[in-house]
PDB file of N, CA, C, O and CB in Angstrom:
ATOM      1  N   UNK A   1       0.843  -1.181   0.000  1.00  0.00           N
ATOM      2  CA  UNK A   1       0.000   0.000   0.000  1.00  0.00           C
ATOM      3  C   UNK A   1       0.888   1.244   0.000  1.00  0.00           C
ATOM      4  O   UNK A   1       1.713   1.526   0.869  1.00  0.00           O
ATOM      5  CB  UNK A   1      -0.959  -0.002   1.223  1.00  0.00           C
ATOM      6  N   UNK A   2       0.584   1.993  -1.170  1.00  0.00           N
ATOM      7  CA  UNK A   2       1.868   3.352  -1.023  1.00  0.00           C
ATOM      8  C   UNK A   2       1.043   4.669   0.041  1.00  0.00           C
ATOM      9  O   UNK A   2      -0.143   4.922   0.250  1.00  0.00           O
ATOM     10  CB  UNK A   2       2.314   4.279  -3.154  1.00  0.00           C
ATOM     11  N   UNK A   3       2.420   5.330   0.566  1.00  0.00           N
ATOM     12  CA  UNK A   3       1.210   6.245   1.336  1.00  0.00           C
ATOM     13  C   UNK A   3       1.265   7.551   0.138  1.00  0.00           C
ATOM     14  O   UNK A   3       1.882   7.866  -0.880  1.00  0.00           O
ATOM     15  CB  UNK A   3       1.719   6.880   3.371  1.00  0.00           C
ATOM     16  N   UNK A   4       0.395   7.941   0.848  1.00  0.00           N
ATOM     17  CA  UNK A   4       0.292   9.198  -0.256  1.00  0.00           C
ATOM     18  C   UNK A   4       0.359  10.587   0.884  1.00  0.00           C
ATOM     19  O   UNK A   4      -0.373  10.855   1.837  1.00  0.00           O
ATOM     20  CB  UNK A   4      -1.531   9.136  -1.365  1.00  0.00           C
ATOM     21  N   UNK A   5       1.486  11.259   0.355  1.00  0.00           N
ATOM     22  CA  UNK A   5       2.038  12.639   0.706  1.00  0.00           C
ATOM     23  C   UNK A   5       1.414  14.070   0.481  1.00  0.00           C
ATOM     24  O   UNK A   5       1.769  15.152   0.947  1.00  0.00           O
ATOM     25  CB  UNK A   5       3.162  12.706   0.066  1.00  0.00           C
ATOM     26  N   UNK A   6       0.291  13.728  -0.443  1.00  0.00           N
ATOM     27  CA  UNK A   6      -0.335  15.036  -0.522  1.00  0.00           C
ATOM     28  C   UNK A   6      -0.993  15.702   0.947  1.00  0.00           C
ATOM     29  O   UNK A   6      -0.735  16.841   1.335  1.00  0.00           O
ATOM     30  CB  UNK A   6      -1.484  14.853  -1.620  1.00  0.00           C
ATOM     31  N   UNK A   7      -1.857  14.775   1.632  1.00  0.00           N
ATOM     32  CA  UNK A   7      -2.444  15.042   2.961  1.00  0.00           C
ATOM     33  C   UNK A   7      -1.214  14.843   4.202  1.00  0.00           C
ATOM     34  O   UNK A   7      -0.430  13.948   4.518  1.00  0.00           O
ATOM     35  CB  UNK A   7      -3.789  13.926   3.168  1.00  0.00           C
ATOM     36  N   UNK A   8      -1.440  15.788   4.535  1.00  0.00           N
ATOM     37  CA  UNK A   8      -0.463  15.788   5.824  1.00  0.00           C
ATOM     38  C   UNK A   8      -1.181  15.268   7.182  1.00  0.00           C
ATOM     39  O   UNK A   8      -2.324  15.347   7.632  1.00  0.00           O
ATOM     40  CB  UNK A   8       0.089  17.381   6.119  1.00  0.00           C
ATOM     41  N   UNK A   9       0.089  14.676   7.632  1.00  0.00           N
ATOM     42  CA  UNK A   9      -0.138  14.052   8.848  1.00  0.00           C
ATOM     43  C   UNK A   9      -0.592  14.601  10.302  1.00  0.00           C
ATOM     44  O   UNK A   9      -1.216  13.940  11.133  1.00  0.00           O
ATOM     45  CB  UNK A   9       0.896  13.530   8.990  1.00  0.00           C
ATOM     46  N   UNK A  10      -0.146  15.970  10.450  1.00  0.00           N
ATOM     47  CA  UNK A  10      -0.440  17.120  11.098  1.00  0.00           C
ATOM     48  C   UNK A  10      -0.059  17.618  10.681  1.00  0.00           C
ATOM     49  O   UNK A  10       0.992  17.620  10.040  1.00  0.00           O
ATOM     50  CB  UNK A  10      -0.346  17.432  12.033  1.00  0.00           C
ATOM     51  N   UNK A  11      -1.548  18.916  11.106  1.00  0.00           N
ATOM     52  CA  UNK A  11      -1.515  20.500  10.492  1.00  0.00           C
ATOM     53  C   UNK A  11      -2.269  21.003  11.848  1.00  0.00           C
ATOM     54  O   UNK A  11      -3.352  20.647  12.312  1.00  0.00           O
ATOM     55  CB  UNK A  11      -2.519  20.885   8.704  1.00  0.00           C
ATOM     56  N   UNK A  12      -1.035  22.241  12.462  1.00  0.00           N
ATOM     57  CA  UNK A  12      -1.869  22.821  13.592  1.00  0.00           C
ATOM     58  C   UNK A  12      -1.625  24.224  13.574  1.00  0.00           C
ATOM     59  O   UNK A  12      -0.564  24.726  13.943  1.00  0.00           O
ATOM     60  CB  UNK A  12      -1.546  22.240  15.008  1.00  0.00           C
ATOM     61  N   UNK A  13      -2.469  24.765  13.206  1.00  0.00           N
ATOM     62  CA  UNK A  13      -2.846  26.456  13.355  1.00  0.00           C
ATOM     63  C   UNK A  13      -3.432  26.912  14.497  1.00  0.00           C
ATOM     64  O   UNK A  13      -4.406  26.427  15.071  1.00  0.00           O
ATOM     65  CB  UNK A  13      -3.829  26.969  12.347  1.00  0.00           C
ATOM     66  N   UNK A  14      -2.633  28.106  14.872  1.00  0.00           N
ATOM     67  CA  UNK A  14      -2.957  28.718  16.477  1.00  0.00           C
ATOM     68  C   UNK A  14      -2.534  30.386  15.585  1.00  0.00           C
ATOM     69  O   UNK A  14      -1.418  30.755  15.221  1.00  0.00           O
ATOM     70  CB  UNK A  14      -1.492  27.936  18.337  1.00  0.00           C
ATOM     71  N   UNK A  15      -3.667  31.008  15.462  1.00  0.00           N
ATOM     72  CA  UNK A  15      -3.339  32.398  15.365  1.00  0.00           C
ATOM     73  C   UNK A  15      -2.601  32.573  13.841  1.00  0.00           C
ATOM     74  O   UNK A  15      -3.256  32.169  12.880  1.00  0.00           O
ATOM     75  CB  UNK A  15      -2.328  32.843  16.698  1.00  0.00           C
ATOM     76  N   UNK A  16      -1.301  33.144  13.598  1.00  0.00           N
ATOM     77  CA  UNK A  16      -0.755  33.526  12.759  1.00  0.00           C
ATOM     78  C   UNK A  16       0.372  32.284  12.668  1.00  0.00           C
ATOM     79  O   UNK A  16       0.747  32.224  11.497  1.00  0.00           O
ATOM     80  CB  UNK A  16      -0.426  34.937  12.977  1.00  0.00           C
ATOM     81  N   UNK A  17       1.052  31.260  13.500  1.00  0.00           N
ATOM     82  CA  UNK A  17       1.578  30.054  13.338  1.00  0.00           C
ATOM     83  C   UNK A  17       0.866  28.886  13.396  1.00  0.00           C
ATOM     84  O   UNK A  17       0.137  28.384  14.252  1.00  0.00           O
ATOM     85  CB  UNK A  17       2.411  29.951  14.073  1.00  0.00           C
ATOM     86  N   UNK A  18       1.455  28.356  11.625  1.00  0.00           N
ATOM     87  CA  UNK A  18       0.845  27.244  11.077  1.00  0.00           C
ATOM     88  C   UNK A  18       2.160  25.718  10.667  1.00  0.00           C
ATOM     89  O   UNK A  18       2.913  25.529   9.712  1.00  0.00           O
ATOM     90  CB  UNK A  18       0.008  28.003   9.593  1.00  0.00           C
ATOM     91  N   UNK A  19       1.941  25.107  11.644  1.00  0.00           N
ATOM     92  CA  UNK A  19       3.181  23.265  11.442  1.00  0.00           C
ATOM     93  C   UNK A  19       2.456  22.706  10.347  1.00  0.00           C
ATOM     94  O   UNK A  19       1.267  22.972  10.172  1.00  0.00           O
ATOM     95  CB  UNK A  19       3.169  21.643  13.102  1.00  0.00           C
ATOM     96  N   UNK A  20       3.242  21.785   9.442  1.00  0.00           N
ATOM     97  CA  UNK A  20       2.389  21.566   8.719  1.00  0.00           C
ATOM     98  C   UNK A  20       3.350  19.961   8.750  1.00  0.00           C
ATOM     99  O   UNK A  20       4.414  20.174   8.169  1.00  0.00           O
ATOM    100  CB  UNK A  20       2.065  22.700   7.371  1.00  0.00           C
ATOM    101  N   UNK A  21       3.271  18.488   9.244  1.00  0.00           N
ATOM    102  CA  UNK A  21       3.918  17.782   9.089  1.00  0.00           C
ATOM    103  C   UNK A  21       3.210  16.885   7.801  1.00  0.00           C
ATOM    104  O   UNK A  21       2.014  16.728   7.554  1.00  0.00           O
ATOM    105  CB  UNK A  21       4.220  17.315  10.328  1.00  0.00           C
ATOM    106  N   UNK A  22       4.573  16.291   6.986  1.00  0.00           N
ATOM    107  CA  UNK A  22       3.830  15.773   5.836  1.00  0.00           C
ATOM    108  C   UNK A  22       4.463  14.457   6.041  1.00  0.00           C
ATOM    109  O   UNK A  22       4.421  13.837   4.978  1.00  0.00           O
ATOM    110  CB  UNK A  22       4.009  16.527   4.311  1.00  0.00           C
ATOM    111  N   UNK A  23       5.051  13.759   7.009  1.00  0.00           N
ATOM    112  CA  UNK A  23       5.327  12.432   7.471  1.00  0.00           C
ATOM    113  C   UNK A  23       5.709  12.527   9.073  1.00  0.00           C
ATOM    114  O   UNK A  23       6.028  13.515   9.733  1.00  0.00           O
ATOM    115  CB  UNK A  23       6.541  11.782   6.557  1.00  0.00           C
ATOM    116  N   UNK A  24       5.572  11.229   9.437  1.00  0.00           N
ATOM    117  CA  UNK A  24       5.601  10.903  10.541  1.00  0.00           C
ATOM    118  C   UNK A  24       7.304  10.946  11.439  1.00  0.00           C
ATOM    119  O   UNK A  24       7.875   9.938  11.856  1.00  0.00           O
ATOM    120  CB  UNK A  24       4.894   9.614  10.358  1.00  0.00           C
ATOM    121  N   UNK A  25       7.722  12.078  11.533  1.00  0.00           N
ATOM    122  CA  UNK A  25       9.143  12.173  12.128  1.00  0.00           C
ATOM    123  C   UNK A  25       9.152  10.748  13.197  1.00  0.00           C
ATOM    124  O   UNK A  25       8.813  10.716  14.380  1.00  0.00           O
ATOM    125  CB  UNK A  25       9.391  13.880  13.068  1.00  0.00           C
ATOM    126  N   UNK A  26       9.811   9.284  12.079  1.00  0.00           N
ATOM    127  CA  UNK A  26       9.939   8.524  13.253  1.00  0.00           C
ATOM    128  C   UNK A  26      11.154   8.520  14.378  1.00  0.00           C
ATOM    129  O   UNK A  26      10.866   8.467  15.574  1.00  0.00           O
ATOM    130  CB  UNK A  26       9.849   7.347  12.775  1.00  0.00           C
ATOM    131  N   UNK A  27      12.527   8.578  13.929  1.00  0.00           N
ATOM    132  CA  UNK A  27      13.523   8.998  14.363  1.00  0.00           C
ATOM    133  C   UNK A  27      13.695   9.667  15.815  1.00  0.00           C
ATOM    134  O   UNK A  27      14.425   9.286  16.729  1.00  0.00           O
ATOM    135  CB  UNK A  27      13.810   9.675  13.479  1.00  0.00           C
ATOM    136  N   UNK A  28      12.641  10.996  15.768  1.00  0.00           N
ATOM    137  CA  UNK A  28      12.679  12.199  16.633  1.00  0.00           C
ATOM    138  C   UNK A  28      11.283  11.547  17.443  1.00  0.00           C
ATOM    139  O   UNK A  28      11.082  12.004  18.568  1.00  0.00           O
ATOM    140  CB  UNK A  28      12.559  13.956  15.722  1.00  0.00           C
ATOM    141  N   UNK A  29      10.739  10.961  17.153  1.00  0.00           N
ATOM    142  CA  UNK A  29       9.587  10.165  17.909  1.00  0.00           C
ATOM    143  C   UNK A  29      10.614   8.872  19.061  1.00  0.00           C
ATOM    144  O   UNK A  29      10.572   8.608  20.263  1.00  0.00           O
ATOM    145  CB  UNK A  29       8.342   9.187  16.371  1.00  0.00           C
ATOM    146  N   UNK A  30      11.102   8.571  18.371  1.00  0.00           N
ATOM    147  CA  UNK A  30      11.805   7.422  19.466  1.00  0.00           C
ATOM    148  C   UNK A  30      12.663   7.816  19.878  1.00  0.00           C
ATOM    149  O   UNK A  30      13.204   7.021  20.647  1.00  0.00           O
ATOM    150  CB  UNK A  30      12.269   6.176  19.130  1.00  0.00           C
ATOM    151  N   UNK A  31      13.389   9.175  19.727  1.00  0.00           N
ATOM    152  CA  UNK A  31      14.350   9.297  20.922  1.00  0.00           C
ATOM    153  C   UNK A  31      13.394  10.310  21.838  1.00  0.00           C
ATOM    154  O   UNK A  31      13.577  10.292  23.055  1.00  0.00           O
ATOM    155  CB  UNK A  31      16.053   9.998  20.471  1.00  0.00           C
ATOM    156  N   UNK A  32      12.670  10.938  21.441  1.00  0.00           N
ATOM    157  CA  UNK A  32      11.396  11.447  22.499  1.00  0.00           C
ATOM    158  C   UNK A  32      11.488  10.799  23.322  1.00  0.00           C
ATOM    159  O   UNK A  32      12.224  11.050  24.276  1.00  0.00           O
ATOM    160  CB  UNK A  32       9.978  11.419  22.200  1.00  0.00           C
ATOM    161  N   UNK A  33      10.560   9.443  23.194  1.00  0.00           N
ATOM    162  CA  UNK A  33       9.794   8.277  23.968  1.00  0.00           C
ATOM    163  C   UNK A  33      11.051   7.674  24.873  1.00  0.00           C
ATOM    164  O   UNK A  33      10.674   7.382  26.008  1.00  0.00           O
ATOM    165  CB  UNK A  33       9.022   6.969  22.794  1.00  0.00           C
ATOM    166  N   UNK A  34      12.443   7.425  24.630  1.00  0.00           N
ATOM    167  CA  UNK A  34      13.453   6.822  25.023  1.00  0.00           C
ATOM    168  C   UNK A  34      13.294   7.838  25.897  1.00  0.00           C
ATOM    169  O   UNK A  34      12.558   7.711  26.875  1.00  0.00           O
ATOM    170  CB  UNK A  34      14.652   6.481  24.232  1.00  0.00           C
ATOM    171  N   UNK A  35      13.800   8.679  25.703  1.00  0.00           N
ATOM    172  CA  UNK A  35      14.024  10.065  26.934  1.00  0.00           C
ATOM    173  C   UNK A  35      13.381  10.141  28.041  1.00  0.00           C
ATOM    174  O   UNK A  35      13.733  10.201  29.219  1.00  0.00           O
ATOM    175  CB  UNK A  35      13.658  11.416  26.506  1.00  0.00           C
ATOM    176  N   UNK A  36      11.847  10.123  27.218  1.00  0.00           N
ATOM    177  CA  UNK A  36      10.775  10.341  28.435  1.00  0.00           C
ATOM    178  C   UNK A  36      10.784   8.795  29.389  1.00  0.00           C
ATOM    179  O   UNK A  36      10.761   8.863  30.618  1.00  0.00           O
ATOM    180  CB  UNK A  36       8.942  10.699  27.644  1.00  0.00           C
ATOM    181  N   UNK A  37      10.806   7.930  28.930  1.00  0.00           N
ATOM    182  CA  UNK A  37      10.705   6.914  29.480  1.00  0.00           C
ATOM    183  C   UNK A  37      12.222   6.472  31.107  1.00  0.00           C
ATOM    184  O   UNK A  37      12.167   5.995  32.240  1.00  0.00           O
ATOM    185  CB  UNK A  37      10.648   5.995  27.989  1.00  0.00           C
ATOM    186  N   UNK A  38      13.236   6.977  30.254  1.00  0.00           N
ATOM    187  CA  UNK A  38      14.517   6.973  30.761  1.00  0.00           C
ATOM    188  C   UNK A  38      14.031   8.069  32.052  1.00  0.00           C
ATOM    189  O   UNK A  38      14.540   7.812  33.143  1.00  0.00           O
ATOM    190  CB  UNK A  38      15.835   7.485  29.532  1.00  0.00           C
ATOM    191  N   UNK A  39      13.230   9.083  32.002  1.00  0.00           N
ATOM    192  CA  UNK A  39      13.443  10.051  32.607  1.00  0.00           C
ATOM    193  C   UNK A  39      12.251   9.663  34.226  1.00  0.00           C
ATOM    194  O   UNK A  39      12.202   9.967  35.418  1.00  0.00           O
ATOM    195  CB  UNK A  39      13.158  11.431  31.451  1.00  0.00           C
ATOM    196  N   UNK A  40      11.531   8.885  33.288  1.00  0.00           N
ATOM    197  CA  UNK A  40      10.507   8.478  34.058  1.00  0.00           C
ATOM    198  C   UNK A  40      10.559   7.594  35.289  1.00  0.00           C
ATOM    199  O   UNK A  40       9.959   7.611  36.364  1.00  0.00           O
ATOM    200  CB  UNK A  40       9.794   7.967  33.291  1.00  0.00           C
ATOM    201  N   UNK A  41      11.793   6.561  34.575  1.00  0.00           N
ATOM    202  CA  UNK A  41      12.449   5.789  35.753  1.00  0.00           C
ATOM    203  C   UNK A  41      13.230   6.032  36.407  1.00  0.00           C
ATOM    204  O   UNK A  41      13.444   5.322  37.390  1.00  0.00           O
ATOM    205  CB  UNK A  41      12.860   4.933  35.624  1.00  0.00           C
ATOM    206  N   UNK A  42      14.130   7.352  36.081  1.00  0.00           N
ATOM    207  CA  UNK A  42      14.978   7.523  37.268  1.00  0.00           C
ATOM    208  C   UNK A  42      14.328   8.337  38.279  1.00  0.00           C
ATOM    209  O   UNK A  42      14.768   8.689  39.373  1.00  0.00           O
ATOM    210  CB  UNK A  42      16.274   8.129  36.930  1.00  0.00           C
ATOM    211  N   UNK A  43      13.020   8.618  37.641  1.00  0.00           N
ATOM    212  CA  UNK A  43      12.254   9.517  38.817  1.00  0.00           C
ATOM    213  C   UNK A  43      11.592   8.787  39.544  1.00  0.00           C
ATOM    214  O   UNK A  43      11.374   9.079  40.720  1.00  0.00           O
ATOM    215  CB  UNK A  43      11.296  10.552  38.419  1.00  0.00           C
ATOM    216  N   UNK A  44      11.095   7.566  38.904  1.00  0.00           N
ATOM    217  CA  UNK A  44       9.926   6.564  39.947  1.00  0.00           C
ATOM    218  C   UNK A  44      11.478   5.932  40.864  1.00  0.00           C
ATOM    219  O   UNK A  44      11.481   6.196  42.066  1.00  0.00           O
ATOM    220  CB  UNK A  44       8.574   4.768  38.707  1.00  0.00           C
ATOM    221  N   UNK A  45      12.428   5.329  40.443  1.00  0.00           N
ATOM    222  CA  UNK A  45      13.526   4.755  40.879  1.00  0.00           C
ATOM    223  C   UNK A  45      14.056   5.557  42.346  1.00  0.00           C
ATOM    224  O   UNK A  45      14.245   5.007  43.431  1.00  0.00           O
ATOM    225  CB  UNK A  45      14.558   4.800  39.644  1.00  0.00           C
ATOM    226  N   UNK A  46      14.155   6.389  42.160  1.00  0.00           N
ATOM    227  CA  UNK A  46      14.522   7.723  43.154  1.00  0.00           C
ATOM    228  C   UNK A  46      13.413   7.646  44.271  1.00  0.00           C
ATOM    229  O   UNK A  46      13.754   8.220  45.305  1.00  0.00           O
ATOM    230  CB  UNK A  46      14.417   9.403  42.270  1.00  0.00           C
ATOM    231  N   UNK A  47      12.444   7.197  44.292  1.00  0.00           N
ATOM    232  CA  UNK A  47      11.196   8.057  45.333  1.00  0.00           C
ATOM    233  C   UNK A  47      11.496   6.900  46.239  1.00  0.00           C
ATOM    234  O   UNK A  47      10.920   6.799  47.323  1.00  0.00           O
ATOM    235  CB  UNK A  47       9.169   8.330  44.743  1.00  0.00           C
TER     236      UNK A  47
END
């Protein structure tokens, strides 16, 4: 199944700034999630 790039994946308008994503940043998605997750346990780990 090909995807098709015309429709974007997110589009968020607030006022006069408009994001317009036309694929799914996976890359910057999993080191997000790594981070948050990493960050999560040294905080539950800690208490």
């Amino acid at each position: 199944m090909a995807t098709d790039y015309s429709t974007p994946v997110l589009d968020i308008r607030c006022g006069g700034f408009r994001m317009t994503l036309q694929r799914v940043p996976v890359r910057l998605l999993t080191g997000l999630v790594t981070l948050g997750v990493s960050a999560l346990t040294a905080w539950l780990t800690t208490r």
